[in-house]
C-alpha positions as CSV (number, residue, x, y, z in Angstrom):
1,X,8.7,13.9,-57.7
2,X,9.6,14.0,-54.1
3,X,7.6,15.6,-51.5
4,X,9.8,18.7,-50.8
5,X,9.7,19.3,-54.3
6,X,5.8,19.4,-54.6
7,X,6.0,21.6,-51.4
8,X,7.9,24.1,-53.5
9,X,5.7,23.8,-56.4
10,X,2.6,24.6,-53.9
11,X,4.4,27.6,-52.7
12,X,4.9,29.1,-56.0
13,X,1.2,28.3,-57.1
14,X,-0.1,29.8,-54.0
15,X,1.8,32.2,-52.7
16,X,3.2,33.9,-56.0
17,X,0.1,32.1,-57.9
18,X,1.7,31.3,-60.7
19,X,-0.1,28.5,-63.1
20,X,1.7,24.5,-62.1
21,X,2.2,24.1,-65.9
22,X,5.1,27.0,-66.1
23,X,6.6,25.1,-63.1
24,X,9.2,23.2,-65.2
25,X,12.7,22.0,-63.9
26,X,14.1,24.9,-65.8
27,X,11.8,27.6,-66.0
28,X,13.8,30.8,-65.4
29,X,12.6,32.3,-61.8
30,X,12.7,36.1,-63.4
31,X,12.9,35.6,-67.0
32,X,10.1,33.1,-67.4
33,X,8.1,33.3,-64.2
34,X,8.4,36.9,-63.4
35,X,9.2,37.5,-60.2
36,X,11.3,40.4,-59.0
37,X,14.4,40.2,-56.1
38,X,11.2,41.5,-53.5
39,X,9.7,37.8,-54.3
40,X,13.1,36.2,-54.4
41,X,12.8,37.4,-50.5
42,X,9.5,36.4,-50.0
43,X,10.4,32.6,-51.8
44,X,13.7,32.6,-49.1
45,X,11.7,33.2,-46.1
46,X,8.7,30.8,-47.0
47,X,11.2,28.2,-47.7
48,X,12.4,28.9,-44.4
49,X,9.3,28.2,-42.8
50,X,8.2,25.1,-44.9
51,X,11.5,22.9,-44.2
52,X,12.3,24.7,-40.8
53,X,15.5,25.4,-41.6
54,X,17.9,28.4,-42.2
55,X,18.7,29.4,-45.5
56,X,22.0,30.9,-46.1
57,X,21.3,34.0,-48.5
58,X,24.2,33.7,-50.0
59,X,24.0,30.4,-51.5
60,X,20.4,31.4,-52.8
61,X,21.9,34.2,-54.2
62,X,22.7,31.6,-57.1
63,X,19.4,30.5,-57.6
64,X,18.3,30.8,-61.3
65,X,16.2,27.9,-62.2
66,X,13.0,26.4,-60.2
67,X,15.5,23.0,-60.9
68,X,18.2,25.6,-58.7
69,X,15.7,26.0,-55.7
70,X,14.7,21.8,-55.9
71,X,18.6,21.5,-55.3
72,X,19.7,24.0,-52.8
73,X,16.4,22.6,-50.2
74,X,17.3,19.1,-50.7
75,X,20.9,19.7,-49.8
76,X,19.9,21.5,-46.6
77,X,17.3,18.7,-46.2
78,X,19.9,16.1,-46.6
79,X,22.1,18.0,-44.2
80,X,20.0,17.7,-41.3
């Protein structure tokens, strides 16, 4: 697992403390983890902070899966 990725996993075990074992590739960001479009805000900004990058809302818009949010970081990462 690459680093960024175990960033985000830290982020949603702390911040939204959710348990690391729901944390899957696909585990459904309001179906199966619960959170609501107020944490989808929260999750953007924090992102933000961690990689030190923009995030354009739009494209996070499309974020379903925790696998979604691994993708749409490393492409800004590898974008740098």
């Amino acid at each position: 697992m690459s680093q960024i990725r175990e960033e985000i996993k830290n982020i949603f075990c702390e911040e939204f403390e959710l348990d690391a074992s729901a944390l899957t590739d696909e585990a459904h960001l309001f179906d199966d983890l619960e959170l609501d479009s107020l944490d989808a805000a929260d999750m953007l900004v924090l992102l933000e902070e961690k990689i030190g990058k923009k995030i354009n809302g739009e494209d996070f818009m499309q974020v379903r899966q925790l696998k979604d949010v691994y993708e749409t970081v490393e492409k800004i990462m590898e974008n740098d």
